[in-house]
N, C-alpha and C positions, 0 to 999 in steps of 0.2 A: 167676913171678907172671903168673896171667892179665890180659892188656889189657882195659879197660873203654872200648867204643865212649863217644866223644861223646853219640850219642844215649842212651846208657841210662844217661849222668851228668843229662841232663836231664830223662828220665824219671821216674826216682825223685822228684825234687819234683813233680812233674805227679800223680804217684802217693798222694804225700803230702796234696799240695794239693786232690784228689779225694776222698780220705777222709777228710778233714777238715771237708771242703764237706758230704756226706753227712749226718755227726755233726751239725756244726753248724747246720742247716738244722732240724731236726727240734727239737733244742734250745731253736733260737729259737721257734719255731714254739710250744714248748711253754712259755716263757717270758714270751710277750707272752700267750699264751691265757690264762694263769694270774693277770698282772697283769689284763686287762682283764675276767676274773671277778671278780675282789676290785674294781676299781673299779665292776661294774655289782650287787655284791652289796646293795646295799638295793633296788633293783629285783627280782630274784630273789626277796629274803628278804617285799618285798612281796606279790608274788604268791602265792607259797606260804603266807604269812599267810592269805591268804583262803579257806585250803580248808575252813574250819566253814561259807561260803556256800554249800557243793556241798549239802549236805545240803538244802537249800530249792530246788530244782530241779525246773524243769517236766521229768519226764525225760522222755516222750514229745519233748519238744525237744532233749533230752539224748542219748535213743537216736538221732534224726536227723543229730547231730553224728557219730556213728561209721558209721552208714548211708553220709554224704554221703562222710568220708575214706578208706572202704572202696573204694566209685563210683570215689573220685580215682586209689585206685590201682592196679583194675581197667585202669583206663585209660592209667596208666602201663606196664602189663604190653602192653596192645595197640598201644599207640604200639613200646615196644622190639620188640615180634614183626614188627612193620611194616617197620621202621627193620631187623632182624635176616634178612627174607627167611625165617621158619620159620613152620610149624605150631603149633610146639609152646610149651604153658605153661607146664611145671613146671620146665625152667631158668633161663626167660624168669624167673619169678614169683622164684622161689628166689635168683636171682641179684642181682635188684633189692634185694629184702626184707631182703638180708643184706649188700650194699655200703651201702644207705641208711642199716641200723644203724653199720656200720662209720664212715661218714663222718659221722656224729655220737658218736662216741665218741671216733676220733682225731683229730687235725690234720691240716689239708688239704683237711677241707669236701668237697667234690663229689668233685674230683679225686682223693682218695682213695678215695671212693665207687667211680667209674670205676673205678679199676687192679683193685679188688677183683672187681668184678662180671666185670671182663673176664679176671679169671684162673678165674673157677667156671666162667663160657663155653668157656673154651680146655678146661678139664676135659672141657665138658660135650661136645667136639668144634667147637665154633666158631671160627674163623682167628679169630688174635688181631688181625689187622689190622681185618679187617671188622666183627668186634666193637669194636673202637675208632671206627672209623668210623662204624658206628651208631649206640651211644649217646652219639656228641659229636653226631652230625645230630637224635637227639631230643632232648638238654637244649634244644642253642638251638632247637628249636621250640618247646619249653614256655618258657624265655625269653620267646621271641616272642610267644605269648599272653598270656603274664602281665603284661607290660611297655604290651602295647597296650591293656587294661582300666581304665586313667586316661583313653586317650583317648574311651572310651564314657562315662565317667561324668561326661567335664566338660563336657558342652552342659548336664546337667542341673542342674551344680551352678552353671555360670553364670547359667544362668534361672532361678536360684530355685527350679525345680522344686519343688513339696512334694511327698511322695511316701507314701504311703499307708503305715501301717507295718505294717499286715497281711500274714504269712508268705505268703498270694495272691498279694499286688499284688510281693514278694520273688520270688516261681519266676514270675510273668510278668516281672517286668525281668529275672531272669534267661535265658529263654527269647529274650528279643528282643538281650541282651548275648551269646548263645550267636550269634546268626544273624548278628549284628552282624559277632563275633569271625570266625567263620568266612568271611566273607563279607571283610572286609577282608586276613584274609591270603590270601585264595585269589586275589584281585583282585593281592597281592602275586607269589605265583607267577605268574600268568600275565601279568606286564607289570612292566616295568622301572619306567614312568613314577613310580607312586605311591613306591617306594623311595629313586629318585634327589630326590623330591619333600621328603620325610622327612627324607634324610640330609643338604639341604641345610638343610633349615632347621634341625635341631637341630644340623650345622656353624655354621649361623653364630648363633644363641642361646648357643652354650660359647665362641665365641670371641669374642662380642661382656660375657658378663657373667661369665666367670673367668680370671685373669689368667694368662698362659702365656708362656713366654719362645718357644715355638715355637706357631704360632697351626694348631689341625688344619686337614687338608687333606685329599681325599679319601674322604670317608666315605661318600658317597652309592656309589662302585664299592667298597668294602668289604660296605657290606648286600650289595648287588647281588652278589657274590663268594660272601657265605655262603649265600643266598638260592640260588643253583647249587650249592651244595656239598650243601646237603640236598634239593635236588631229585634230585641226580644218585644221593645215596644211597636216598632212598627210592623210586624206580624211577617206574612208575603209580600207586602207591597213596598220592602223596602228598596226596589229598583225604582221604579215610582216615585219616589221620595228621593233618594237619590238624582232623578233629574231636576226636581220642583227644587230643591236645594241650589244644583248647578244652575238652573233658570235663576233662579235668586238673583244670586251673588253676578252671573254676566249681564245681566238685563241691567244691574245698577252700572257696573264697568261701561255696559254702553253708554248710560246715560252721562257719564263723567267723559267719552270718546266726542259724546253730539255738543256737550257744554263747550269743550274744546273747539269743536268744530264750527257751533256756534259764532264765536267770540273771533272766529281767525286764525287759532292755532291750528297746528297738525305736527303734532312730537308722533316718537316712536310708540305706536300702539303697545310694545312690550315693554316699553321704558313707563308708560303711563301706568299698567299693567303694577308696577312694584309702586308708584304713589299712590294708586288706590290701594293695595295692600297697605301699608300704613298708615295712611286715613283711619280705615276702619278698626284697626288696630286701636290707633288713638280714641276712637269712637266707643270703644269697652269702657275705658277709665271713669269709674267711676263717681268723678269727684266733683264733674260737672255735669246734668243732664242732656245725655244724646254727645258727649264728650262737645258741647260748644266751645268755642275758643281752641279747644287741644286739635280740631280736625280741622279749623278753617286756618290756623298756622301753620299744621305739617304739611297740609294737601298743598298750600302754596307752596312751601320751601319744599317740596320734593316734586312738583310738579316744575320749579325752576332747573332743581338738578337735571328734570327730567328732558332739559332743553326748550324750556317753555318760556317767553320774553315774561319779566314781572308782570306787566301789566294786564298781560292776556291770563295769567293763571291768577291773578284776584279778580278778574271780570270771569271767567271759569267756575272757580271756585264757589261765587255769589249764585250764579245762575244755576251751580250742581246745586248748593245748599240751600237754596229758595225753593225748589221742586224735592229734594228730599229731605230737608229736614222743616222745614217753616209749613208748608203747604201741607204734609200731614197732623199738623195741630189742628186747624179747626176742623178738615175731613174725621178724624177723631171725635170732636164736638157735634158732630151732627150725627156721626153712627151713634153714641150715646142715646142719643136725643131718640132713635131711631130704634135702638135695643130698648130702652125702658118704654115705649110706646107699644113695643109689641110683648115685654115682660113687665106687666107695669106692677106686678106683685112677686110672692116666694118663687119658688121654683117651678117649672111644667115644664113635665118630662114628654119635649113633642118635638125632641130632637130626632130624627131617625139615624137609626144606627147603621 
């Protein structure tokens, strides 16, 4: 009888207990996505309800909607080539197009988006390492922009501001939200102060009104930490990146302005300004992919706060979420189709750098 070492009696459950973790993970994943569809389905069923309202469509506002999330993701293709060190678009483009799809069909939200895009990359000759490194230093700069778009709209929304509801007086607050944007993360990059500034005070706002058995600690050297982490990845060109990020994140706001505009509405561009900030928020959560349900619920119910009659913010809503989140599934499907056709084996390295 052969002797079985110690270590490979312990193994075996380590083994077990690994594949099991795998299975199970995924399972869950698909279990809670499943329940919390069925709990947010009158939201859903709402929304879709309202597509006899497409039909009455300013579409010249309508076609701005696709114009603007076109723009958005021109710009996501420039931020990864930034963030990539290449030339080149067609993998950049091809690879995003079709993790984006990917991460809203499976479970996993982003991060499966990521592992996707970073395996077309490794196809397409990219180190898988630096491909991971670059699109983790681009998400959290669109993060970054996205998350600091409440703070541009709340001086106006605290003074009252009235705001002119003409698509003008829209692409000038947007123009002056762009310069803002950029201007405050760059001020970030090049000095510690404003971060450590940030990180203290929203430290101590979570530790002073949610209750924690461990109260946070350190946060302001954490921005500060990721804030080098994507400087060091995207080299010089992180002003560059820096805009492709701010283009992102306002090119989709507009397309959520023209939806509006579309359908009949006209809310306060800065009131709107803070329901797209929680949209996308709810859009992280990882429990359904592309946060379905959790975004077509909030965006309406804060787009009503936002002074938006019901009806107009679930016919909004359908026509935001038909152009950005439905219409990049099958564009995904055919860049696929379109990256294996030109990788149709291992790897070739004929990316230029």
């Amino acid at each position: 009888m052969v002797p079985v070492s110690a270590g490979s009696e312990q193994s075996a459950p380590r083994s077990r207990r690994g594949r099991w973790r795998r299975v199970a993970r995924p399972a869950l994943l698909l279990v809670v996505g499943g329940v919390s569809i069925y709990l947010l389905l009158p939201s859903l069923l709402s929304v879709f309800g309202s597509w006899r309202s497409l039909s009455h469509l300013d579409w010249p506002f309508a076609a701005l909607v696709l114009l603007f999330e076109g723009a958005a993701v021109v710009c996501v293709w420039e931020l990864d080539r930034i963030a990539l060190h290449t030339r080149a678009w067609f993998p950049v483009a091809t690879a995003q197009l079709t993790g984006n799809a990917v991460g809203r069909v499976l479970p996993g939200g982003g991060a499966t988006a990521t592992a996707f895009s970073v395996a077309m990359l490794r196809r397409a000759g990219v180190d898988t390492g630096e491909a991971v490194a670059a699109l983790g230093a681009a998400t959290l700069l669109q993060l970054g922009t996205t998350f600091a778009l409440p703070l541009l709209a709340l001086p106006a929304v605290l003074g009252g501001i009235q705001v002119n509801h003409s698509l003008r007086t829209a692409a000038y607050l947007g123009v002056a939200l762009f310069v803002l944007l950029v201007a405050g993360i760059t001020l970030a990059f090049a000095t510690d102060r404003p971060l450590r500034l940030v990180g203290a005070v929203a430290q101590r706002v979570l530790n002073a009104t949610v209750r924690r058995r461990h109260p946070i600690s350190g946060l302001p050297e954490e921005l500060i930490e990721d804030r080098d982490f994507i400087r060091s990845t995207l080299g010089g060109r992180w002003r560059q990146a820096i805009a492709a990020a701010a283009g992102t994140t306002l090119f989709d706001y507009f397309a959520l302005l023209a939806a509006l505009r579309a359908v009949g509405a006209a809310p306060q561009p800065s009131l709107v300004l803070l329901a797209y900030t929680a949209a996308e928020a709810l859009a992280l959560i990882p429990v359904t992919p592309g946060g379905l349900g959790f975004v077509e619920a909030g965006l309406v119910g804060t787009l009503v706060l936002a002074g938006v009659p019901s009806p107009d913010a679930l016919a909004a809503t359908l026509l935001y979420r038909i152009v950005a989140y439905w219409l990049p599934l099958p564009a995904g499907a055919v860049a696929y189709l379109l990256f294996r056709r030109r990788y149709p084996g291992g790897a070739a390295r004929d990316v230029p750098g």
